[in-house]
LOGU-735924 format. One line per field, with one value per residue (C-alpha): residue number from 1; residue in one letter; x, y negated, z. Coordinates in nm, 3 decimals. Example, Ala and Ser with C-alpha at 12.3 -4.5 7.8 and 13.67 -1.06 7.14 Angstrom:
2
seq = 1:2
type = a:s
east = 1.230:1.367
north = 0.450:0.106
up = 0.780:0.714
//
This chain:
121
seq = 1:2:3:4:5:6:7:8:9:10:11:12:13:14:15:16:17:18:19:20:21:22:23:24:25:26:27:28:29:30:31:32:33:34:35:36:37:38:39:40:41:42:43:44:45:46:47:48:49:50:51:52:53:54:55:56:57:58:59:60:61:62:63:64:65:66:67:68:69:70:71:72:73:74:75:76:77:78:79:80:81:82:83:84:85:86:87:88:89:90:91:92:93:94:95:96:97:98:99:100:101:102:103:104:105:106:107:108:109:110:111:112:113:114:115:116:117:118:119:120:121
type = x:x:x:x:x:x:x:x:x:x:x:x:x:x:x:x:x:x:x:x:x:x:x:x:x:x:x:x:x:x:x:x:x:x:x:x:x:x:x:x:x:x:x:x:x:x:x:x:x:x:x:x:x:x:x:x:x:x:x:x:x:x:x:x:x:x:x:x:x:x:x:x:x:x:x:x:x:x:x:x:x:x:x:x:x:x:x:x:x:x:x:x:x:x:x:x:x:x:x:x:x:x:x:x:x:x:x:x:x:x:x:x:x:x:x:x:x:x:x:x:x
east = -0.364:-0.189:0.157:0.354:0.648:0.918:1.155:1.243:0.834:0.599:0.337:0.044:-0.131:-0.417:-0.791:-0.919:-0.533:-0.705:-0.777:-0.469:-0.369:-0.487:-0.280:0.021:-0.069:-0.090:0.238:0.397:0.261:0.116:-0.036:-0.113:-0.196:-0.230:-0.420:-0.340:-0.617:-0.702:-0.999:-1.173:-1.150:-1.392:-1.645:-1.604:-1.658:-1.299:-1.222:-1.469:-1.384:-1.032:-1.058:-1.303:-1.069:-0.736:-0.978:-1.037:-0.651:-0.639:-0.451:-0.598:-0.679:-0.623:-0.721:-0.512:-0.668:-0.373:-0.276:-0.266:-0.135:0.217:0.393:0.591:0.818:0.591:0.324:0.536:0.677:0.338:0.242:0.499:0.408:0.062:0.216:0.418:0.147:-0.055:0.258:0.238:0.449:0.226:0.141:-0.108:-0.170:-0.508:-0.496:-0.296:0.060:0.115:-0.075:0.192:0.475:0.384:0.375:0.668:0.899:0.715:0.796:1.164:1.166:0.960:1.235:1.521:1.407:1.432:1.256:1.214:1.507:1.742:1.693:1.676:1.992
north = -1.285:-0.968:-0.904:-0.642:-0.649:-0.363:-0.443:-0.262:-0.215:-0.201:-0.503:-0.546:-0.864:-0.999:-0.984:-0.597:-0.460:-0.270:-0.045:0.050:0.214:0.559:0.549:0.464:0.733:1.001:0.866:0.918:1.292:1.085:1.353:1.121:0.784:0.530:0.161:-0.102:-0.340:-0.677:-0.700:-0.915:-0.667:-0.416:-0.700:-0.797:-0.398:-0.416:-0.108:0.135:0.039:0.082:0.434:0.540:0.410:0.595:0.915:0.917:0.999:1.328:1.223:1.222:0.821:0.736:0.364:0.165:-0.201:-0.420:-0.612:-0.982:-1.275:-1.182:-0.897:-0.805:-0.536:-0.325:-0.374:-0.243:0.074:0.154:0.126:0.334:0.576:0.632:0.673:0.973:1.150:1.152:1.281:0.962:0.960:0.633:0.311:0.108:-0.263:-0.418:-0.808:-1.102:-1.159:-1.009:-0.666:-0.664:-0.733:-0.478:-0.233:-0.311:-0.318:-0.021:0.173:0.051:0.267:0.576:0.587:0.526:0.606:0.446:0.161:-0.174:-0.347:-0.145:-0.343:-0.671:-0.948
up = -1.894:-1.744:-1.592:-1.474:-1.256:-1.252:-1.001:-0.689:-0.671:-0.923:-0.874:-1.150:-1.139:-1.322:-1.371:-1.365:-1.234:-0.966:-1.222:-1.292:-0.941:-1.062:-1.308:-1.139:-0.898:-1.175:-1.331:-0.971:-0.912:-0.541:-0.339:-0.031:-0.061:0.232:0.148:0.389:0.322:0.486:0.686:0.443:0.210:0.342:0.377:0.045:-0.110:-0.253:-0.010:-0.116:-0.455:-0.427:-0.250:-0.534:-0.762:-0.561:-0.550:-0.897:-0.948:-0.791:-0.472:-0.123:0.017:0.380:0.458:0.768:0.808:0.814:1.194:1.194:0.995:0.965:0.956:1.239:1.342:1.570:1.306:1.016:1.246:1.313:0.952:0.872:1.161:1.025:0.668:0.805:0.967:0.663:0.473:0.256:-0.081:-0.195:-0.057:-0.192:-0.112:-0.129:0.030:0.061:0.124:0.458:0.332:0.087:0.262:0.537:0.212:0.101:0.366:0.497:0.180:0.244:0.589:0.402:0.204:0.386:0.767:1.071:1.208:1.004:1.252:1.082:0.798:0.893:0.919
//
């Protein structure tokens, strides 16, 4: 079975979802992407995939391998640095938890600027 959040982020989830990210990219008019991925990832050929896959939508792919266990605010400012030297209007998540909460709260400063502190209490 498949599911689909729409909420302040879009989140797909489900067996064969990856597929989906071109899609969403062409829906979005993304020009640059940028996929944090976990380490693991690349080891398991889920990053080559995923690029292929991000590729095949017409935008350009640049891959940052996520920092860590946990997210933390250096980590998600320099995210979010690398994001805006590639001119990023798309972040894609490929990983656990802490890949995606790095994208998310990164996408939070992309949008709004700033640093991630800004946001936080």
């Amino acid at each position: 079975m498949n599911w689909t959040i729409h909420n302040i982020h879009d989140g797909a989830f489900g067996m064969g979802c990856r597929v989906k990210v071109a899609d969403y990219l062409r829906e979005f008019h993304a020009q640059n992407t940028v996929l944090i991925y976990d380490h693991i990832m690349r080891e398991l050929g889920y990053l080559e995939e995923m690029q292929q896959i991000i590729a095949s939508s017409g935008t350009a792919c640049y891959a940052y391998q996520a920092q860590g266990e946990e997210p933390t605010s250096s980590g998600v400012d320099a995210f979010a640095a690398f994001c805006r030297s590639h001119d990023a209007d798309a972040v894609v998540a490929l990983g656990g938890g802490s890949t995606m909460d790095t994208a998310k709260l990164t996408g939070k400063v992309l949008a709004n600027g700033g640093s991630v502190l800004d946001y936080l209490g």
